[in-house]
C-alpha positions as CSV (number, residue, x, y, z in Angstrom):
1,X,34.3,119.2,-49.6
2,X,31.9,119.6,-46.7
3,X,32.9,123.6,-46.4
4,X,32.9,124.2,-50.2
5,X,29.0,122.7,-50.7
6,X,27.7,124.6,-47.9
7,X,28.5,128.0,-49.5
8,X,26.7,126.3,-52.9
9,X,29.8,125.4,-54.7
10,X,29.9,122.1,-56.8
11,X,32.6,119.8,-55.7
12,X,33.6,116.6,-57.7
13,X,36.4,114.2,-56.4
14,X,38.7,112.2,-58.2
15,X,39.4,108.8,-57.2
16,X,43.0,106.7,-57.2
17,X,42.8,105.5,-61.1
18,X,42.5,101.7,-61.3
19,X,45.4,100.4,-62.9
20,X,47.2,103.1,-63.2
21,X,50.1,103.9,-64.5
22,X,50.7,100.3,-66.5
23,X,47.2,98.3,-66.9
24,X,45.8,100.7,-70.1
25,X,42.9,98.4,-70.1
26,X,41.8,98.7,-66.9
27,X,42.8,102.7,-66.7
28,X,40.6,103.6,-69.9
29,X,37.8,101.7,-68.8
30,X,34.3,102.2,-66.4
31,X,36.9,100.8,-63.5
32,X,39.7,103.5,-64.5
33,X,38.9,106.7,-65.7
34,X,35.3,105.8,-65.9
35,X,34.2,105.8,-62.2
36,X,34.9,109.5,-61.8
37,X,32.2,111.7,-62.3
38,X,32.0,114.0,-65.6
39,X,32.3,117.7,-64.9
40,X,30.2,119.2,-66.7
41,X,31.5,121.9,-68.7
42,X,30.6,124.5,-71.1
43,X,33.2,126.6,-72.7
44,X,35.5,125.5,-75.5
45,X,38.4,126.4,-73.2
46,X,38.7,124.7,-69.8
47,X,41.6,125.7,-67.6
48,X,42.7,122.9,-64.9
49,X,45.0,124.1,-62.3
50,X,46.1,123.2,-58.7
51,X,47.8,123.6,-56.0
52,X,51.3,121.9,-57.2
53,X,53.0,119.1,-58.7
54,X,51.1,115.6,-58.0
55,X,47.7,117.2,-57.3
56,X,45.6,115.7,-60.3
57,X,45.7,117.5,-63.0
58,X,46.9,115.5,-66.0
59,X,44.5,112.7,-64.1
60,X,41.2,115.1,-64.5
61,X,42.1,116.0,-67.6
62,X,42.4,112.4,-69.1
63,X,39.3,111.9,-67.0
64,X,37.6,114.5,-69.0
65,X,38.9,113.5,-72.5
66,X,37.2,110.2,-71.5
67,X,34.3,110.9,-70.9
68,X,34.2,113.6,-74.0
69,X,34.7,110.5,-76.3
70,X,32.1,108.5,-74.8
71,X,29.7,111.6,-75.2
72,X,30.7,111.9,-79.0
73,X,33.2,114.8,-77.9
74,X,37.0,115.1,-79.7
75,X,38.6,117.3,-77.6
76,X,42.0,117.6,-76.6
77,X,44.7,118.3,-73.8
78,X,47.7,120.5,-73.5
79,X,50.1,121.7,-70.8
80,X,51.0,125.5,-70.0
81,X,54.4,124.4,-68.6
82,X,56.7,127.2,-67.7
83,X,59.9,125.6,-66.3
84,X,61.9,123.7,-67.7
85,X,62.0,126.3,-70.8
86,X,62.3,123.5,-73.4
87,X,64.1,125.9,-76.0
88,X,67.4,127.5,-73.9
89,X,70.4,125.3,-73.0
90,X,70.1,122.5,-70.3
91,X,72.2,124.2,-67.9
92,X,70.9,127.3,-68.5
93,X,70.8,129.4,-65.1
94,X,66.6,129.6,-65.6
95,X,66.6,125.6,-65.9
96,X,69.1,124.9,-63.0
97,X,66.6,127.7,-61.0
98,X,63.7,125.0,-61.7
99,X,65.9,122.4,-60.5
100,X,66.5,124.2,-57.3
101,X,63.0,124.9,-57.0
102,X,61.6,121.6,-57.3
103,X,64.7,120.0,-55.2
104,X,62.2,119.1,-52.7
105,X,60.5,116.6,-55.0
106,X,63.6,115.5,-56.5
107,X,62.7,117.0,-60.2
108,X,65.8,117.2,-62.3
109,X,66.2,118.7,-66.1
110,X,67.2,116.1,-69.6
111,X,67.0,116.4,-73.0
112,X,63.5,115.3,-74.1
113,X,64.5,111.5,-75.9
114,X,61.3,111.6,-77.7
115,X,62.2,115.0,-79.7
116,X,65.1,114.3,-80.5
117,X,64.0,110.8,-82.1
118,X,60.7,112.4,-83.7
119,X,62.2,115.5,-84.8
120,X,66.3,115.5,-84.9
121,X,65.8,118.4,-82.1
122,X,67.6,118.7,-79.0
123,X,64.9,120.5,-76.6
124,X,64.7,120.4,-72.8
125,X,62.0,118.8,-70.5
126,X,62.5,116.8,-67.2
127,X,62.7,113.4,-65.4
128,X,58.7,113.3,-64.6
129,X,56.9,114.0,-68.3
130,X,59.5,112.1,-69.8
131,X,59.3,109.1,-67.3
132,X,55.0,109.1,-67.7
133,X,55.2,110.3,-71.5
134,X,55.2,106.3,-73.0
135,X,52.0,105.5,-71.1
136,X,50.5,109.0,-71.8
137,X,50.9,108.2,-75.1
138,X,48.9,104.7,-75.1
139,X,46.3,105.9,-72.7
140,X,45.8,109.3,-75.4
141,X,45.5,106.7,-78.2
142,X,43.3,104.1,-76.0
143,X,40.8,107.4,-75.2
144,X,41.0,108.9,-79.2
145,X,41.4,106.0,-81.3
146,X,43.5,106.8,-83.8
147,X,47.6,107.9,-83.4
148,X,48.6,110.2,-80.6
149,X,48.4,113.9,-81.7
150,X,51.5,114.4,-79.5
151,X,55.2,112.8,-79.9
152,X,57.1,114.1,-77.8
153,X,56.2,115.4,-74.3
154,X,57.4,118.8,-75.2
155,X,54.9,118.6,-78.2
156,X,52.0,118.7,-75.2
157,X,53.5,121.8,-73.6
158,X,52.1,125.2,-74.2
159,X,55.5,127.6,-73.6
160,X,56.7,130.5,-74.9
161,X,58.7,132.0,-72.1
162,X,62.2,131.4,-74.1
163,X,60.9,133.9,-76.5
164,X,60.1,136.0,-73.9
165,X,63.9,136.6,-73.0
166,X,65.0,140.4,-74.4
167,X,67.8,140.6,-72.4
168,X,69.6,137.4,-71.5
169,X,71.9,138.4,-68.9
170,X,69.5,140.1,-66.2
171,X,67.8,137.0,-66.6
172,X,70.5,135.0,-66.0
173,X,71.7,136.9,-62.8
174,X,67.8,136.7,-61.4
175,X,68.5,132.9,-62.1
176,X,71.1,132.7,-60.2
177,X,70.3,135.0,-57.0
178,X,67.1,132.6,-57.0
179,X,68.9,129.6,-56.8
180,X,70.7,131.3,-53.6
181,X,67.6,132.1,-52.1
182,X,66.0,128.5,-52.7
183,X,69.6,127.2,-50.7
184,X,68.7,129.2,-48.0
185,X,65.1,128.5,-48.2
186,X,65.5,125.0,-47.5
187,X,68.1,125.0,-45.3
188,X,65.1,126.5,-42.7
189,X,62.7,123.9,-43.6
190,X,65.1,121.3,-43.3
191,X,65.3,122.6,-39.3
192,X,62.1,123.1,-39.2
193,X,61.8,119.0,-40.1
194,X,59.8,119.9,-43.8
195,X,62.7,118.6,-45.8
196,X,65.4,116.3,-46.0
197,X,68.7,116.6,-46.4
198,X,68.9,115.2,-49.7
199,X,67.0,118.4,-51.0
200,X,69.3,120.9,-48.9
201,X,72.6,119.0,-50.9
202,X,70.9,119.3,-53.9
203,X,70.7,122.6,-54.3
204,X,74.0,123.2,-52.6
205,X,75.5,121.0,-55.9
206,X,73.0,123.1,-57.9
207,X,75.2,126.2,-56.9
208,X,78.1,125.0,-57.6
209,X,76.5,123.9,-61.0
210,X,75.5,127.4,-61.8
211,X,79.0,129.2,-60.2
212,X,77.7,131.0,-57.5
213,X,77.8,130.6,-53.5
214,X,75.7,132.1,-50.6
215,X,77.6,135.1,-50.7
216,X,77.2,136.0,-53.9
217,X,73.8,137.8,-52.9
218,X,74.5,141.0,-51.0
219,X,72.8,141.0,-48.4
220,X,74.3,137.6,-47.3
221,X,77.6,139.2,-46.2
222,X,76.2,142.2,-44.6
223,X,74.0,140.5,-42.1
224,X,76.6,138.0,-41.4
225,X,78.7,140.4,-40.5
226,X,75.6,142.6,-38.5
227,X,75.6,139.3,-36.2
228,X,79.8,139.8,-35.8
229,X,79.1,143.3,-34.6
230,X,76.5,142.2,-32.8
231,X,78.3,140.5,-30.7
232,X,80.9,143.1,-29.5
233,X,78.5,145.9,-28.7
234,X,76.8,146.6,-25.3
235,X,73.2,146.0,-25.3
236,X,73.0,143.9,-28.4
237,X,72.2,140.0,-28.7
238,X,69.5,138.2,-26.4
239,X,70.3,135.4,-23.9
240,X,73.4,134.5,-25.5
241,X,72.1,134.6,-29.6
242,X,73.4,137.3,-31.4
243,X,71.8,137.9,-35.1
244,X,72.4,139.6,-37.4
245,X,69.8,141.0,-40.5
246,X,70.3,143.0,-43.7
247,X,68.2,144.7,-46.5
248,X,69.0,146.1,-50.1
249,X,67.1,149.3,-50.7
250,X,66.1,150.0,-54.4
251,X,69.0,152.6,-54.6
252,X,71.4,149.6,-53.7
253,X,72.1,151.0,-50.5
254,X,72.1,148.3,-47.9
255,X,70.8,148.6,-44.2
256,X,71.6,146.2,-41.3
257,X,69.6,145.2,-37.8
258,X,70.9,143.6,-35.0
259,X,68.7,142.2,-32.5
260,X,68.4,142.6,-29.2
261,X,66.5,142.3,-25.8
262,X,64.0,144.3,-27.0
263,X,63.9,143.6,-30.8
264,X,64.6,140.9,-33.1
265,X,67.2,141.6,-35.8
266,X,63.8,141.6,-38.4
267,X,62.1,144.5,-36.5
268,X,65.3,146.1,-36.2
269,X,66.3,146.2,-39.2
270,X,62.8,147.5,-40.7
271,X,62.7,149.9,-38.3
272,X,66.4,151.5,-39.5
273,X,65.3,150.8,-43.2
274,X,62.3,153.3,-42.5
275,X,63.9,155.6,-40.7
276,X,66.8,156.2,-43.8
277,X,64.2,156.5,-46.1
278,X,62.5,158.9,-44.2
279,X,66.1,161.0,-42.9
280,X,65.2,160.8,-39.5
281,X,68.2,160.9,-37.6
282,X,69.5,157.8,-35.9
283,X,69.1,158.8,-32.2
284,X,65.8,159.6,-32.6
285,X,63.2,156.5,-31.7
286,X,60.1,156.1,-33.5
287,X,58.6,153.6,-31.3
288,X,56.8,154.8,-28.0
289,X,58.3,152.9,-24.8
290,X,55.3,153.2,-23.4
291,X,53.4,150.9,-26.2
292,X,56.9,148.3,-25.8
293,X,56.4,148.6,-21.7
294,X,52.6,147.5,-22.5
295,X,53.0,144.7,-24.9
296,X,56.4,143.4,-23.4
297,X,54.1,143.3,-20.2
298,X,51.1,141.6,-22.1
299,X,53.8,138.7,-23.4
300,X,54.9,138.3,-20.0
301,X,52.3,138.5,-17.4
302,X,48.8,137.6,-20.0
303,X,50.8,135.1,-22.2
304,X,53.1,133.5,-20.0
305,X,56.0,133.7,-22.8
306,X,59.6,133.9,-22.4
307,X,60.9,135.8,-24.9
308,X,59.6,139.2,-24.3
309,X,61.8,140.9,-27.8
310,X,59.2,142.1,-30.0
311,X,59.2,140.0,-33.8
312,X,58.5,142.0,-36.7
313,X,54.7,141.6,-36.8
314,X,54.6,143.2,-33.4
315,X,57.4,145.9,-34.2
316,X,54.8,147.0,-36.7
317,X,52.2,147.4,-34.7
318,X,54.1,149.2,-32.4
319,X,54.7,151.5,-35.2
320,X,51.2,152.0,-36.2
321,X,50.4,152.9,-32.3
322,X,52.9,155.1,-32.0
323,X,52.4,157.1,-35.4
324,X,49.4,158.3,-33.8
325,X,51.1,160.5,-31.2
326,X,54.6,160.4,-33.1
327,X,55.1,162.9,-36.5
328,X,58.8,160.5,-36.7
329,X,56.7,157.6,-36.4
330,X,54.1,158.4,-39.0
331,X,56.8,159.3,-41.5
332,X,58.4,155.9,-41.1
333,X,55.1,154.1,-41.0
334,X,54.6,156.0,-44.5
335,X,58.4,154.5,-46.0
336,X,57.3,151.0,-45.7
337,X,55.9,150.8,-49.1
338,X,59.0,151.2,-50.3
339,X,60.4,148.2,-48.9
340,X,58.4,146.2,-51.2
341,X,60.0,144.0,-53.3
342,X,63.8,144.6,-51.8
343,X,65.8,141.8,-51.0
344,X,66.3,140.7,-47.4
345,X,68.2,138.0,-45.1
């Protein structure tokens, strides 16, 4: 708050909402939505966005609506909601994606009650809008005065992705290699203690759900079996880890990286990626031992570190040091564009 109003930036907070989510009274009252400030606004459209789920939007919204009514104001409130996409099939690769993407915070996909009763229409929303939409409803009618304009919470949500959908099966392949990558996503944070294991089962059973495994996504298989070779070649592996790193190029052509003393599998396997795109023949090194030599010595003898194998960020800028003496080195440096946007593990 401190940083923003020092560069002249007007900051409002939002407090914890008295009584919510049960006590209506209290929440549309001077004690509820009343003791936040009102933002000031002055177009007709006002976007509210934030960070992620559970950061206050729907609250400052409501907040606003409240304080619109007291000021003589009707306006209103909707939701841009992309995910669940309310008007394809519940198990759906795209929904069971969203699933897997908000695993960590234990989201899951249902047919929206509240349509179906209003409207006789089965549409698709999930647990959390359904769970809050009953006292949505009251505070909505509490703030208005008159009937909710909304009855269903998939009436609220602004989403026309489903229409979007031209060609069903790439989508449902993209679904489905996301779901993968979420697995594998989590399965770092839960060692890096940022999940639990609840989330990392839950998207393992949201595989199965959808029919695919790890292995399914190409690049899975060929660095599994990089690390395999890994291990039975001279020079490769460091202090007793062997891995193993793989990348799909945009012709489908995949390329592998193995790590070593000197580079992790990452740098490795960049390195090689460049080099095919560029043809330069595999015995030829880009990078300049004498800019490894220097920074192997700065991570050593100025840093103290232990592991002296260069990770990708400094592989790179190896790269960039040595294209400035090396022509091989400067056409690699030049491929790297290329690797935007290809698949990795």
């Amino acid at each position: 708050k401190n940083k923003l109003e020092r560069q002249g930036i007007k900051v409002y907070t939002h407090a914890f909402t008295s009584g919510y989510p049960n006590d209506v009274d209290t929440i549309v009252s001077s004690q509820g939505y009343g003791a936040n400030s009102y933002i000031e606004t002055h177009n007709k459209l006002v976007i509210v966005t934030g960070p992620g789920p559970g950061s206050g939007k729907m609250a400052t919204c409501l907040s606003q609506l409240y304080h619109d009514y007291h000021r003589g104001i009707e306006s209103g409130y909707a939701k841009f909601e992309t995910f669940p996409i309310w008007n394809i099939p519940l198990k759906h690769p795209v929904n069971i994606a969203y699933e897997a993407a908000t695993a960590d915070i234990k989201d899951f996909n249902l047919v929206d009650p509240f349509h179906l009763e209003s409207y006789g229409e089965t549409v698709i929303n999930y647990n959390r809008d359904v769970e809050v939409f009953p006292v949505l409803r009251r505070i909505l009618e509490r703030i208005t005065g008159s009937a909710a304009m909304y009855k269903s919470p998939t009436d609220m949500g602004v989403n026309r992705a489903g229409f979007g959908i031209v060609d069903d099966q790439v989508v449902q392949d993209a679904a489905r290699q996301e779901i993968i990558s979420r697995y594998f996503r989590y399965g770092c944070e839960y060692i890096m203690g940022l999940v639990d294991k609840d989330t990392v089962d839950r998207t393992a059973f949201l595989m199965e759900e959808a029919g695919v495994k790890p292995e399914d996504r190409r690049v899975v298989g060929a660095a599994r079996r990089a690390s395999e070779k890994a291990q039975k070649e001279k020079g490769k592996g460091n202090e007793g880890i062997f891995c193993g790193a793989a990348l799909e190029l945009k012709s489908g052509k995949i390329i592998t990286g193995k790590n070593s003393p000197l580079l992790h599998a990452a740098s490795s396997l960049i390195l090689n990626a460049t080099k095919d795109l560029a043809e330069i023949p595999d015995r030829i090194h880009i990078l300049s031992p004498n800019v490894i030599e220097s920074i192997s010595n700065f991570k050593k003898n100025i840093l103290n570190m232990k592991t002296l194998s260069l990770d990708l960020e400094e592989t790179l800028i190896s790269l960039s040091i040595s294209a400035t003496h090396n022509p091989s080195a400067q056409l690699a440096m030049e491929e790297l564009r290329e690797l935007s946007g290809c698949e990795a593990h």
